[in-house]
C-alpha positions as CSV (number, residue, x, y, z in Angstrom):
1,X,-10.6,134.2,154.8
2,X,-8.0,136.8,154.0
3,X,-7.5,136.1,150.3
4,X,-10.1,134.7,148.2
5,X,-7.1,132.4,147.1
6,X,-6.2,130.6,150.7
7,X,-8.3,127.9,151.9
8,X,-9.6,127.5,155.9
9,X,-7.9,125.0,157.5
10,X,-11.2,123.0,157.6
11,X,-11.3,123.1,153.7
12,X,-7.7,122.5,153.3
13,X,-8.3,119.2,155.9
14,X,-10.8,118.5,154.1
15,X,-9.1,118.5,150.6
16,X,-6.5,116.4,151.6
17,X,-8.4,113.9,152.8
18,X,-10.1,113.2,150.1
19,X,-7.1,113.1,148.2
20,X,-5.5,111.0,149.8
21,X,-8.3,108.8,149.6
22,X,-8.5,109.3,145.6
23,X,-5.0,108.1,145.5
24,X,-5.8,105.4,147.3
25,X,-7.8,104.4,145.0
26,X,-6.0,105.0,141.8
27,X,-3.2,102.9,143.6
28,X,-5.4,100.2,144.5
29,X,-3.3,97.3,142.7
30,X,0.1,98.1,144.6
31,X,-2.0,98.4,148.2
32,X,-3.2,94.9,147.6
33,X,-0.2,94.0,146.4
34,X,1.7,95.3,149.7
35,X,-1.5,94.0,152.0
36,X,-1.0,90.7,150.9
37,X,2.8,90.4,151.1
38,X,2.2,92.1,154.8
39,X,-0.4,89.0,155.4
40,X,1.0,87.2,158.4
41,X,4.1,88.7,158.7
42,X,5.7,91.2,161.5
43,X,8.9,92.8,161.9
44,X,9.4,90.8,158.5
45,X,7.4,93.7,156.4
46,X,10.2,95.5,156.5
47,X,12.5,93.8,154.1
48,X,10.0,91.3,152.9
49,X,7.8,93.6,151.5
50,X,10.2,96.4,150.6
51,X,9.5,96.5,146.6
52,X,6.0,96.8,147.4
53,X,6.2,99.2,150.0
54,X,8.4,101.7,147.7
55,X,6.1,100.6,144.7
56,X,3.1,102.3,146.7
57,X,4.8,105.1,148.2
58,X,5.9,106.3,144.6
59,X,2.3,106.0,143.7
60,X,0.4,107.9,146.7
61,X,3.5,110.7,146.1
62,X,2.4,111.2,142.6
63,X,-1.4,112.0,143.8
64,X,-0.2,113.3,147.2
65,X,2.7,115.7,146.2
66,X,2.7,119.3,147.2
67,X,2.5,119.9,143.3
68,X,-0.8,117.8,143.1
69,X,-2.4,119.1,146.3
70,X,-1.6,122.7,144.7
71,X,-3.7,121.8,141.6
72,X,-6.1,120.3,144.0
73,X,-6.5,123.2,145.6
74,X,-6.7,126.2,142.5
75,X,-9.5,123.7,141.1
76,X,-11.5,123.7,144.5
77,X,-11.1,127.1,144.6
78,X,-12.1,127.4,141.1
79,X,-15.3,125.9,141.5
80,X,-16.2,127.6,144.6
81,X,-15.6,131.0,142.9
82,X,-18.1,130.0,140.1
83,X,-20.7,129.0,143.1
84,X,-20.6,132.3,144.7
């Protein structure tokens, strides 16, 4: 790495998938909540399950956003510095 403050693309992969699965998880309510309105249905999901669909969109975002993946990332970077 160039700067001690960039991350390799395999770290930064890395990162965000394991974000994205923390969200996931923090947002586990609404995903039920959209999986079972999606239950059985097809082209309906798109307006049938609207509400729920924003409802969990809004709630990855919050975990997902460029501001929260930049936090992610000066607090992995943080703890690799102390490891060194």
């Amino acid at each position: 790495m160039s700067s001690s403050s960039a991350l390799s693309n395999r770290e930064s992969e890395a990162l965000l998938k394991e974000t994205k699965a923390e969200a996931l998880k923090k947002c586990d309510a609404l995903v039920r909540e959209f999986a079972e309105c999606s239950t059985g249905r097809t082209v309906s999901i798109a307006w049938a399950c609207r509400g729920q669909h924003k409802a969990l969109q809004n709630c990855l975002k919050q975990y997902t956003s460029e501001e929260a993946m930049d936090i992610k990332r000066r607090e992995y970077l943080a703890a690799n510095r102390k490891q060194a």
